[in-house]
N, C-alpha and C positions, 0 to 999 in steps of 0.2 A: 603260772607254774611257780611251787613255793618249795623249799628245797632249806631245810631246816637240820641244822645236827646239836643235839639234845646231850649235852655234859652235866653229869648229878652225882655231885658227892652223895655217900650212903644218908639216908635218912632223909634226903635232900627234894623227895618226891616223884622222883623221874619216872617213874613207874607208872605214877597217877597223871602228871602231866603230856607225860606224850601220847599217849594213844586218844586222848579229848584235842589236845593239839591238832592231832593226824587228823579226828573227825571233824573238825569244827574248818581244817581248810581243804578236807576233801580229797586230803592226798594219802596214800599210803603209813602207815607205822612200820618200820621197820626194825623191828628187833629180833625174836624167835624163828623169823626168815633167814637170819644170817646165818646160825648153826648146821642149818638143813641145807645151804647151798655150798657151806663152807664141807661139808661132811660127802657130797657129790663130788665136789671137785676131788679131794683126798681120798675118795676111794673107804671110807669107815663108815661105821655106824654114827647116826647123828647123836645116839645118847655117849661115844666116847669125845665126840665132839663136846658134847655140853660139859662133859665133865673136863675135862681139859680145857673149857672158859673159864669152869672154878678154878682150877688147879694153877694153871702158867703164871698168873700171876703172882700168886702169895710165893711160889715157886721163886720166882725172879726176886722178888721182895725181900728173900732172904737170903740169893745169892747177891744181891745187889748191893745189900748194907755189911755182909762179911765185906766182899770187895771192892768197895769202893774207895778206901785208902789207898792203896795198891792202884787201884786204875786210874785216880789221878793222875799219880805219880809215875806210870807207866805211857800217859798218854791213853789210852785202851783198855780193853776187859777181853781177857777171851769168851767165850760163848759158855753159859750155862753146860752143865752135865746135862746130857741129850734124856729125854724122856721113851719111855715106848711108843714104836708106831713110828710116824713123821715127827719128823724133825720140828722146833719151834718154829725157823723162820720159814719152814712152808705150811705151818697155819695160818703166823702172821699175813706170808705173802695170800694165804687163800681169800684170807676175810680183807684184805684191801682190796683185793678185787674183787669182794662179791660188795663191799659199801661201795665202787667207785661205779659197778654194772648197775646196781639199784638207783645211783644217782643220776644217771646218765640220762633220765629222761626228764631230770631236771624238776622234780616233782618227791615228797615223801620227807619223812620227820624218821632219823634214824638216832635212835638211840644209843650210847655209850659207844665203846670199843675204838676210842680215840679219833671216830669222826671227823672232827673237827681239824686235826692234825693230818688226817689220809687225805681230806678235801681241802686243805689248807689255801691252795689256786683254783681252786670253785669261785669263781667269781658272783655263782650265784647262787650259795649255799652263806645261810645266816645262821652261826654260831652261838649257841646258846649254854651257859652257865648257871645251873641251880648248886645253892649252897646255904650257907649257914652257920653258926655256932653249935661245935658240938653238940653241949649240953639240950638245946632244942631239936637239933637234929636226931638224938638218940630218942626225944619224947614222939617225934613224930615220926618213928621208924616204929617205936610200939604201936601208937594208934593203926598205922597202917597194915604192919604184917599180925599185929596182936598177941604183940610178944614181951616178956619181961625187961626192965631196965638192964640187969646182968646181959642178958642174950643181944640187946640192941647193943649195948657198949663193945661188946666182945665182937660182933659184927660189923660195927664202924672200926673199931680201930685194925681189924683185920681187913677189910675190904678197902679202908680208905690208903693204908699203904698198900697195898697190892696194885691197887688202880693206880696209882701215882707211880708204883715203882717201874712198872709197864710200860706210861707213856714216857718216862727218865730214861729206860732203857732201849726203847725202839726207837724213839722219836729225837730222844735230847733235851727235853722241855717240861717245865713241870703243868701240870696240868690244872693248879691252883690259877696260875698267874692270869690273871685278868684279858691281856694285849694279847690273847692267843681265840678271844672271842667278841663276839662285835655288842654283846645284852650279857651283864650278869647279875644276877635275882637272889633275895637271900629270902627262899621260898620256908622258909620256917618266920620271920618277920612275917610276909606279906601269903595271906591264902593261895591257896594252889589252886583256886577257879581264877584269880586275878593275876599270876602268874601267866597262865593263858592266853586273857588276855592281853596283858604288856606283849607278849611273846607274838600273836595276832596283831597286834599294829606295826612293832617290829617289821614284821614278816610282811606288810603288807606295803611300809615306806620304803623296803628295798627292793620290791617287786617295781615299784612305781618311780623308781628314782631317776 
């Protein structure tokens, strides 16, 4: 039973990594599963789901950096201006509980959405960190999606505060820091078929430990 959660800065690979990860040890990928169970529980359409995984974040991102002068110094933040629909923290609450119901059987390679932080006491979930220097991570965001330097750039640096602003505000922690995952990879350095595999031996001395 191997039970993997999959953290990737933009450009970082994760895309390509985990679902060869998920087949190569036979367990589930989980990602595009989470919107549709997350859209079940809330009672929506699963495409206002998706769009609301783009949106909440960049959303927080830029309430986050107005207020966080003020919320030091306040001890607190109050809560985001509410969106349509449900509320943020009953999406958050939906999608912890639809990664902590996918984990449960102790099996599957789940991608993003702060994994690592919802499973934090998974004692048998192995934390995983892809990353990089921008400048290579933006070259290998083109190769991958097949898109211009402009549009990569513009998409790292909107994506990669968004996603940090997220787990800053849900969680408390920044999602860079190393001590919040047990392997971290600078998958723009080292190919993303060897990635894999680092990621597969990983995964296989904490199975066996």
């Amino acid at each position: 039973m191997t039970l993997v959660t999959l953290s990737a800065a933009y450009g970082a690979g994760g895309s390509e990594v985990g679902p060869e990860l998920a087949r190569r040890l036979g367990v589930p990928f989980v990602d595009r599963a989470i919107p549709v169970t997350v859209a079940e529980q809330l009672d929506v359409p699963v495409e206002a789901v998706m769009k609301r995984d783009e949106s909440l974040a960049p959303l927080l991102e830029r309430w986050v950096g107005r207020f966080a002068p003020a919320a030091g110094a306040m001890g607190g933040a109050p809560s985001p201006e509410p969106m349509p629909g449900p509320s943020e923290r009953s999406y958050v609450d939906a999608t912890e509980d639809t990664i902590r119901w996918h984990a449960a059987a102790g099996k599957g390679v789940i991608l993003g959405r702060a994994a690592a932080f919802i499973l934090s006491d998974d004692d048998r979930a192995l934390h995983v960190r892809l990353g990089g220097p921008a400048e290579r991570r933006i070259a290998q965001a083109m190769r991958i999606e097949g898109i211009g330097a402009d549009e990569a750039r513009r998409r790292l640096e909107r994506t990669d505060r968004a996603r940090e602003a997220y787990v800053r505000h849900y969680y408390g922690a920044d999602a860079r820091d190393c001590r919040h995952y047990h392997l971290t990879l600078d998958s723009t350095a080292l190919p993303l078929a060897a990635c894999v595999e680092l990621i597969l031996v990983a995964a296989s001395a904490r199975d066996t430990r």
